[in-house]
C-alpha positions, 0 to 999 in steps of 0.5 A: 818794269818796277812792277814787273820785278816787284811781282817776280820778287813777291813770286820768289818770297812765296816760293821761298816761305812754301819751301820753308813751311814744307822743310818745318813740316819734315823737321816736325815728323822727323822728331816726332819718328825720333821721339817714338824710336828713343824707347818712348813707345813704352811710355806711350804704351803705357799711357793708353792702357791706363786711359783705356782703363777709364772704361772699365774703372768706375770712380773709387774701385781702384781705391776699395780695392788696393785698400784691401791689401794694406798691411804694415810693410806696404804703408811704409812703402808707399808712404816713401815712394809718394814721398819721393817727388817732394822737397827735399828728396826732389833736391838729392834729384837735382842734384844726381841729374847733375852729377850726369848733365847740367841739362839734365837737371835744368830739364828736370827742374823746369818740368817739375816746376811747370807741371806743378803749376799747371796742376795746381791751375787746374785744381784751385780754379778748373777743377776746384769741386773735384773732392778726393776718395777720403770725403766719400770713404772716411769711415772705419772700414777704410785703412789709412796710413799712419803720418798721412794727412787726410784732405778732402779737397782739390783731387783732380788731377794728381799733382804727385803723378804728374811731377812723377811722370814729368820727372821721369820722362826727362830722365829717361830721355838722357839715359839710354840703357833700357833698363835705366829706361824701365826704371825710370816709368816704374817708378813714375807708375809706383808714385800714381798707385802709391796716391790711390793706395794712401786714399789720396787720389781716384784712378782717374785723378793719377791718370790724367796726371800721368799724361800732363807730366808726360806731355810737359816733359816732352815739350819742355825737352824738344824746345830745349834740345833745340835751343841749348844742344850746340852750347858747350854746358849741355853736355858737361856735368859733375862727372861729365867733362865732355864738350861733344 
């Protein structure tokens, strides 16, 4: 009698856990459908023409060939826009994101702070013998810029583009116009050239960068969306008062 029971329970938890496995599985497809519908095809789009790029690419082309186009008002750009995923601009970052959703910026904050350190992993301990375009092309014919520090080590991959992607991503999931949207990848995609136009970075070093920012944030946004959406702070910000 015991063992009958004790059998048709062990049959009802079986069915139970299958039912379960499959319900995690639609769950699963179903955020992954949502993901790419949220304006992320762009970005996955992007992504692969740029890996696609690594064909064609040989290491230190793309550098020789944006040194060419130097000139006084580029060098000031670029030198900005490389600028803009350091301390302290990344605080006026936090800060905006704040201004919209408290969410917003723990995401941002936690993407950039995970990236970082996952990069700064594969640098000094991976890829700690990777040298950057400036130990290969430190001549006269190359063009530098001015208040750039030239180092010769640790290239790969791209710690700039990597936080850039990283923080973009996040952004561009809460904002939901597409031109917000637009903006948000192009510039992640100014700070990768602004890296190989300052001779800092290979083509290969801000491509795999992009990806691991990318990644990150999209990972970091699905665990937090899941956990911290049905708390009263998600939605509030600064200017944000809304419960819903």
């Amino acid at each position: 009698m015991h063992l009958s029971k004790n059998v048709h329970s062990w049959s009802i938890n079986s069915q139970s856990l299958e039912l379960y496995k499959l319900l995690r599985m639609k769950v699963y497809f179903c955020t992954v459908k949502k993901w790419l519908t949220i304006n992320n095809w762009g970005l996955l789009l992007v992504l692969i023409l740029f890996s696609i790029g690594l064909l064609f690419v040989q290491k230190g082309e793309a550098v020789l060939w944006l040194n060419t186009y130097h000139n006084p008002l580029l060098n000031k750009l670029n030198h900005f826009i490389t600028r803009i995923v350091e301390f302290p601009i990344i605080v006026f970052i936090l800060f905006g994101a704040a201004l919209h959703r408290y969410s917003l910026t723990a995401v941002v904050l936690i993407s950039y702070t995970l990236t970082g350190v996952f990069v700064q992993f594969l640098k000094k301990f991976i890829f700690s013998g990777e040298r950057r375009p400036f130990h290969f092309y430190n001549d006269e014919s190359i063009n530098l810029v001015e208040g750039i520090e030239m180092i010769t080590h640790n290239s790969f991959p791209s710690g700039h583009t990597a936080v850039g992607f990283a923080i973009a991503v996040s952004f561009a999931a809460y904002l939901d116009t597409k031109l917000s949207y637009l903006l948000c990848l192009m510039l992640a995609i100014l700070v990768g050239c602004s890296r190989i136009y300052l001779v800092l970075h290979f083509y290969q070093d801000v491509v795999v960068g992009a990806w691991i920012g990318s990644l990150i944030a999209i990972i970091v946004q699905h665990f937090f969306r899941a956990n911290q959406r049905n708390k009263p702070w998600y939605h509030k910000g600064i200017l944000n008062k809304s419960k819903a």
